[in-house]
C-alpha positions in Angstrom: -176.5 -5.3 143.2 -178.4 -7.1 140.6 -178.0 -4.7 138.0 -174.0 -4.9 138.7 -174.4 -8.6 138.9 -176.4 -9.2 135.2 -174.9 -6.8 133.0 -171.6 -6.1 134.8 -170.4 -9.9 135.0 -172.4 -11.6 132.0 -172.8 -8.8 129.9 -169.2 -7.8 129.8 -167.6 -11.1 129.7 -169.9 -12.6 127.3 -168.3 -9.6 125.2 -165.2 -10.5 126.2 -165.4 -13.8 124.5 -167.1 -12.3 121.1 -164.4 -10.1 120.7 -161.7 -12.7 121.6 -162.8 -15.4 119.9 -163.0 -12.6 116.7 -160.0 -12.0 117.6 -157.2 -14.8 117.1 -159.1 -16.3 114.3 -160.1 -13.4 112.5 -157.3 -10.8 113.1 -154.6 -12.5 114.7 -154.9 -15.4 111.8 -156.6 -19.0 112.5 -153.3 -20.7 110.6 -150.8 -18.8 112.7 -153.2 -19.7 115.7 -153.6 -23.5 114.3 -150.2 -23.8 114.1 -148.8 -22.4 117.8 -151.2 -24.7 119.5 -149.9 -27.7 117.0 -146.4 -26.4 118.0 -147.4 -26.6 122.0 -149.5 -29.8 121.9 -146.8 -31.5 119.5 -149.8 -33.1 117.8 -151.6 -32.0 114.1 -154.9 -30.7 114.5 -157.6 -31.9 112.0 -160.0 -29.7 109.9 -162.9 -29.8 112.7 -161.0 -27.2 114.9 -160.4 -25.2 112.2 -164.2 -25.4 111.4 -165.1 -25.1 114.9 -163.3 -22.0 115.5 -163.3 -20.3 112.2 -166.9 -20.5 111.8 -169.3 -22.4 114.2 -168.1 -21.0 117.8 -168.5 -17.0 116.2 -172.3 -17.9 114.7 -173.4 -19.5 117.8 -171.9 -16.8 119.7 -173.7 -13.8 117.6 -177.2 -16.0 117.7 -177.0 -16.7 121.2 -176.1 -12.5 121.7 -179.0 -11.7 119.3 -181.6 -13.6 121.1 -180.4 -12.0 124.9 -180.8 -9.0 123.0 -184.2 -10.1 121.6 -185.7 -11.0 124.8 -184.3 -9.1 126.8 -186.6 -7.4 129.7 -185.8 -4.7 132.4 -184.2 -5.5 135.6 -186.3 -5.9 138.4 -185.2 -6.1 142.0 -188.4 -7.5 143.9 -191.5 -4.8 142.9 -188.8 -2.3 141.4 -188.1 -1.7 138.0 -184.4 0.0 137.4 -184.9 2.9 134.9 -184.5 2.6 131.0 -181.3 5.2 131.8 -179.7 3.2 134.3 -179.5 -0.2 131.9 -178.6 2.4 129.0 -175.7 3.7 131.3 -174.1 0.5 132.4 -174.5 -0.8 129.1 -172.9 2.4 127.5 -169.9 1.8 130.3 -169.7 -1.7 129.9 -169.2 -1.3 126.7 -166.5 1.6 126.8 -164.7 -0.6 129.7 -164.3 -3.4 127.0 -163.8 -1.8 124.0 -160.8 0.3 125.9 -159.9 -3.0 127.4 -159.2 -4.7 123.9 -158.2 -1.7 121.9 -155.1 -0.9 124.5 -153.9 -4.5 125.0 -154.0 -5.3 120.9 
């Protein structure tokens, strides 16, 4: 269950979010975006969103992926030690799962 647990839940939805948050500011358009939620909120939204989203949230994101990825060490369940094919497997499916998951619904 751990190997389900770690790479099934936080691997897949931290992808999730990375390829949201890419996305409705990169592909969908941060102005259009800026200026639905300006239209729901009835309020103007100043420059730091704009920043915040445009820029800051998808660096963060991509550091905080490349160091998971940089320390990352097999899963262990107690004294065993899952095989390299097993994390290569769920990853490879993980990935599919997501990349079919965003490529259907945009």
């Amino acid at each position: 269950m751990d190997i389900v647990g770690t790479l099934g839940g936080d691997f897949i939805i931290y992808l999730m979010v990375v390829v949201q948050t890419v996305g409705v500011c990169w592909i969908y358009g941060l102005d259009r975006f800026v200026r639905d939620i300006e239209f729901m909120l009835g309020i103007k939204l100043s420059a730091y969103w704009k920043i915040t989203w445009a820029y800051i949230i998808p660096i963060v994101l991509i550091f905080i992926f490349s160091y998971a990825m940089a320390t990352y060490k097999a899963l262990r369940d107690g004294d065993y030690i899952y095989p390299a094919a097993a994390t290569g497997l769920f990853f490879y499916l993980s990935l599919t799962e997501t990349v079919s998951k965003h490529v259907y619904f945009y």
